[in-house]
N, C-alpha and C positions, 0 to 999 in steps of 0.2 A: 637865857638863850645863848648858847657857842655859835659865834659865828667865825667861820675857815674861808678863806681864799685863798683858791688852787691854780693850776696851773695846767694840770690836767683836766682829764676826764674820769666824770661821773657815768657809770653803767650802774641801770637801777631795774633789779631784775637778774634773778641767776638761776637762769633756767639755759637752754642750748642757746638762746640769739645774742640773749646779752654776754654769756659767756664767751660766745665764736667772735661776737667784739672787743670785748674785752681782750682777747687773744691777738686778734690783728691791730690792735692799737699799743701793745704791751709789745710786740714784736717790734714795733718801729721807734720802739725807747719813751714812748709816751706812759706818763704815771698815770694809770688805772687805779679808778675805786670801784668795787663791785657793793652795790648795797642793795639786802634784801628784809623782806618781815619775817622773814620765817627763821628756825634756828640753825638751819640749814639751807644749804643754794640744791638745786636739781631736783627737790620735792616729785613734781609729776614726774619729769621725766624719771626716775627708779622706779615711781608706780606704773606706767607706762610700760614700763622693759619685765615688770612680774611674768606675765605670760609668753615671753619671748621676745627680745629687744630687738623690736624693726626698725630696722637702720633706715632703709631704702629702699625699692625696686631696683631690679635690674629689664625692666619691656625697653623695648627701642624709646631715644629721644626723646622723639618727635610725640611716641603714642602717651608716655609721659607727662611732657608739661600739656599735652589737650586734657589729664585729668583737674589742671584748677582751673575747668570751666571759662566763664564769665573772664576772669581774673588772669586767664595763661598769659596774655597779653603783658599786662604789668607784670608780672613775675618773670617773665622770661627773660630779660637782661639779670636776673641776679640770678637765676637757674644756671643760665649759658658761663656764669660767671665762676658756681660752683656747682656741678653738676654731678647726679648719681654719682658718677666713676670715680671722679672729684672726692667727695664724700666718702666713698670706701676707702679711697688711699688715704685721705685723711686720716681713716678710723686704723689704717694697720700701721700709720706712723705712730700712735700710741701703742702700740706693741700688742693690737688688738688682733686676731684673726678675725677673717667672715666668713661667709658662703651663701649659696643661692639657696634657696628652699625652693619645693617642687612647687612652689607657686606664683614663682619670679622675684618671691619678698629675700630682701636680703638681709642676714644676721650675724652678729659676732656668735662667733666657735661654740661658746659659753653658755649663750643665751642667753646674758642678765644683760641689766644698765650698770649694773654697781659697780662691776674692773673699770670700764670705760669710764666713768666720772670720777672715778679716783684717781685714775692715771692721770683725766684730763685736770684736775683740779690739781693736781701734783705738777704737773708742766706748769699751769698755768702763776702758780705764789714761785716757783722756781724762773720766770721770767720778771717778776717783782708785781704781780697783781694785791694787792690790797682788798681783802672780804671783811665787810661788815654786816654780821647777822642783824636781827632782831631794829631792823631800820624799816622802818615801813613812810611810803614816802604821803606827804601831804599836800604836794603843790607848789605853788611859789609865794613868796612874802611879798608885800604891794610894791618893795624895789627889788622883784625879780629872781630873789634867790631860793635858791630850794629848798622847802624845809619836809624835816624827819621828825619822827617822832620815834625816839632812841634810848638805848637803857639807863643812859645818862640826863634824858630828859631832851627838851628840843634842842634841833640842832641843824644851822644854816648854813648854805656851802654855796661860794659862786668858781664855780669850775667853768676849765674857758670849753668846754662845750661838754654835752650828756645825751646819753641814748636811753633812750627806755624802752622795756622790752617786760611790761609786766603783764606779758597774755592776755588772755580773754579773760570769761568770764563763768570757767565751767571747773570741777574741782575745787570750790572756792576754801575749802581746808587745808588742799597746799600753797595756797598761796596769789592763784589767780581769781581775783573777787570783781573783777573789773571797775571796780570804785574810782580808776582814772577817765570813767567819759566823762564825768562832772566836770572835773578840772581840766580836762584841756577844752570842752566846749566853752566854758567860762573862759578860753584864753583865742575864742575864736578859730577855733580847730574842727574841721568837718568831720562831724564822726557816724557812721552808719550805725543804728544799733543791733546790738549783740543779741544777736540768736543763735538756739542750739542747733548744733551741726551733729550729725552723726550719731544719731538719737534714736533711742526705743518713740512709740506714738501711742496714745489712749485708743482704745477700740471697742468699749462699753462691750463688755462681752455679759454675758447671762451671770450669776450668781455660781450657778449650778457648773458651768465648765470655769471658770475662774478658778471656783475650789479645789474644782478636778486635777485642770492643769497648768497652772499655774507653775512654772520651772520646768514645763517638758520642755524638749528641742523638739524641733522639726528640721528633720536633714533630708537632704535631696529633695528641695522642694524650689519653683524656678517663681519670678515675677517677670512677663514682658521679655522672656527667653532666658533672663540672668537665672544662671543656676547659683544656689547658694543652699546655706543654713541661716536657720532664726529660732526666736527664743517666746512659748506663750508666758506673760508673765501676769501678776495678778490685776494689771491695768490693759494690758493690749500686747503690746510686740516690740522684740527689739534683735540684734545679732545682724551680724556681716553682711546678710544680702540687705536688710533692712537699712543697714548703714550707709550703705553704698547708693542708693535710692531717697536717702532721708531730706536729702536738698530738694527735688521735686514735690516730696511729697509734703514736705513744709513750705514751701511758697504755693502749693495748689490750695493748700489748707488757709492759708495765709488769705488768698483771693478767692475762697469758693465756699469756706468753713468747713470742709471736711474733703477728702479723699480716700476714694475705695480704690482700692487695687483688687487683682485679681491673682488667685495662688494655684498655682501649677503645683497638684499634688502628688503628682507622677509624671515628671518632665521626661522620662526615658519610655514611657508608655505613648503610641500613639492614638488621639480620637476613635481610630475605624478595632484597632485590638481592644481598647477599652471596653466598646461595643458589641464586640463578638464576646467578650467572657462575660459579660451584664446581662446576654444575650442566653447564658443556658438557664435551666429549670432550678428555680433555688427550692422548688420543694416545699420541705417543714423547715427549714432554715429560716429562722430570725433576718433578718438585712444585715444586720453587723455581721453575725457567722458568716454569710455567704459572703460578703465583700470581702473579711480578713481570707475563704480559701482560695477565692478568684484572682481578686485582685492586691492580696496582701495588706490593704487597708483595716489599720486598728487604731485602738490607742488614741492619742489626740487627734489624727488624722478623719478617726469616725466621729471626735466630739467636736471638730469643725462642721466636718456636714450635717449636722443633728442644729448645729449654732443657724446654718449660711439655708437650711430647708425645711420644711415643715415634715410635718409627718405622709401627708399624701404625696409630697415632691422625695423623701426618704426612702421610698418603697414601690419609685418608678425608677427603673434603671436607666432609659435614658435620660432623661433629667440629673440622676448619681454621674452618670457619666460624664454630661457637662460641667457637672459642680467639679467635679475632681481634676480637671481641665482648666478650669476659670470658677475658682472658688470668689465670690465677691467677701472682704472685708473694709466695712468701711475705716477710715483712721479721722479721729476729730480735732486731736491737740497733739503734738509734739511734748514729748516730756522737758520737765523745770530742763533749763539751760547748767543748772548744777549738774544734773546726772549724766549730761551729752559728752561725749567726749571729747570733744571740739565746739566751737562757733565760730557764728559767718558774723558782718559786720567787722568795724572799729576802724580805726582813723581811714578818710578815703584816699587811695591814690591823688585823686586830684589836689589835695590839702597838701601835697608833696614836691618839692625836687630836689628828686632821686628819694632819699628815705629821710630828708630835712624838711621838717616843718616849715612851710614858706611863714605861719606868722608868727613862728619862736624860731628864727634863725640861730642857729647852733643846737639848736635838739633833734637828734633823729629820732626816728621809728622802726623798730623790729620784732618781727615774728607775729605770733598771733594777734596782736594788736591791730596789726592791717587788716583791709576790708578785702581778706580773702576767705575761700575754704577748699577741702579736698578731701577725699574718703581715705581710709584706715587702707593702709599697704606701703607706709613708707613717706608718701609726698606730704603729710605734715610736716615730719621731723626736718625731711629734706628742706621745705621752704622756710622751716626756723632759723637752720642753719645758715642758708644761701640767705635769707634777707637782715640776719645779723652781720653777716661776712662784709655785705653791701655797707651798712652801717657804719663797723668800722674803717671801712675805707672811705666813705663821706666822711665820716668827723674826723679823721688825720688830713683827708686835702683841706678841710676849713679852716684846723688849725696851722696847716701851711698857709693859706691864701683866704683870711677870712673874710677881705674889703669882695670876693667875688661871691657872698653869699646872697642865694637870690633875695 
């Protein structure tokens, strides 16, 4: 077993929190170690940025940090600290461009993660940061020290303080397995548990439309007013409206064991119009013909209703009409925490002052690992960023002033 005594800091984790520490700690002449399991540091984040690299929002402030919920509260001194705007100028002092997308989300030029983490990774060993792949961390040794399990074999390090920032618990091929609640509850650390955030949900559908459609989208379709897109898949449902919705509907699930929503299957249609075209003579018309030339319902949209009604409710219009208004699907289980894109849970604010573990004085905590959450438009990446930022500026004032650690 090597055992190092340092001087600096240990960052364990290189994904964006531990990184944007690593950064502000490397800035103030502090020697940074970045140690990760993977062979690579930023894993999610380049799978992440595949479809479009959302940096951020640009909606006002205020409307902003009201999306982490529960949690705006505790976030908002490390938001106010680096904020949207914040974060874009950030991203173009890497020599990045952005711009707004028609939907407030905001992106580099490109669209990828892959410039931006190169560039970033290239500042950051050009400031003196130190990356050590293939370290995956195990805890500490019974006098405290950190141990790795490394290609050298183990290996112990007492740095005079460490941040960690090894995400949740979703992805767990890139790298975030969440295998650190063990060991910090073992170290008397409060920790919420990690559930899926921003998640497809099971919906027992029939056989016979599973098969069918299983991969369709369903677009222009509203919940509870929200207009969005979602996805049938061969368990139940998933995609952006569903995303954005998926915290209610997992804690309803959570206290009730199931939640039905209801699907607006023509949000730009009103009740009384629906009515009037349900309302002519369908003739020799099948119910499927007549609703695809009425009301332009087909496809998935007619193997929900055939799912959500029976045959004698399928062949009364007004009743079609309700359904397609307020289609009920019940949802039973949130899908595994692997497949979500996010989770809620992990260390609770409270276990904290500022993002220092009050019972391992000299460890902080960032990014996903805090007991937050938020939907897909940006304010993930944003609170990664901001509560790594935080990070590092707690572990340089301890290393300045340690006798003041709470």
């Amino acid at each position: 077993m090597e055992s190092n005594q340092q001087q600096g800091v240990a960052v364990i984790g290189g994904g964006p929190a531990g990184l944007m520490a690593a950064e502000v700690l490397a800035a103030a002449g502090v020697r940074v170690d970045v140690y990760d399991a993977m062979p690579s540091v930023g894993r999610k984040f380049l799978l992440a940025g595949r479809g479009g690299m959302n940096i951020t929002h640009s909606e006002p402030y205020q409307q902003f940090v009201a999306r982490y919920g529960s949690r705006a509260g505790a976030l908002r001194p490390m938001l106010d600290a680096f904020t949207p705007d914040d974060l874009r100028a950030w991203v173009h002092r890497l020599g990045i461009d952005t711009f707004v997308g028609t939907s407030g989300r905001v992106f580099p030029t490109e669209m990828k993660a892959a410039p931006m983490l190169r560039a970033w990774l290239h500042r950051l060993r050009e400031s003196g940061v130190h990356f050590h792949q293939r370290h995956r961390w195990l805890g500490w040794s019974a006098d405290g020290a950190l141990r790795f399990a490394a290609p050298q074999g183990e290996l112990t390090l007492r740095p005079a303080a460490t941040v960690l920032a090894l995400g949740g618990a979703s992805w767990a091929r890139l790298g975030s397995d969440g295998a650190w609640q063990s060991l910090l509850a073992a170290r008397g650390v409060e920790v919420a548990p990690l559930v899926p955030a921003n998640c497809g949900f099971d919906a027992r559908w029939s056989e016979h439309f599973a098969s069918r459609y299983a991969g369709q989208p369903l677009t222009t379709v509203a919940i509870g007013g929200r207009k969005g897109q979602m996805m049938i898949t061969a368990t139940g449902v998933e995609g952006s409206l569903i995303y954005a919705l998926s915290a209610h509907i997992r804690d309803r699930i959570a206290a009730h064991g199931s939640a039905t929503i209801e699907l607006d299957l023509l949000p730009d249609w009103t009740p009384q119009r629906l009515r009037q075209e349900l309302a002519h003579p369908r003739g020799a018309r099948s119910m499927s013909s007549f609703l695809q030339s009425r009301v332009h319902i087909k496809g998935v949209k007619t193997g929900l209703l055939h799912e959500a009604l029976d045959k004698e409710a399928f062949h009364d219009p007004e009743r079609v009409a309700a359904a397609l208004k307020a289609l009920p699907v019940t949802l039973h289980a949130p899908r595994p925490i692997d497949e979500a894109i996010s989770c809620a849970g992990g260390v609770r604010f409270e276990a904290l002052a500022g993002t220092m573990l009050k019972a391992l004085p000299g460890t902080f905590v960032a990014g996903e690992m805090l007991d937050w959450e938020a939907p897909t438009g940006g304010y993930l990446l944003t609170a990664c960023f901001a509560s790594g930022l935080a990070a590092g500026r707690d572990a340089l004032r301890y290393l300045m002033h340690p006798a003041d650690a709470a």
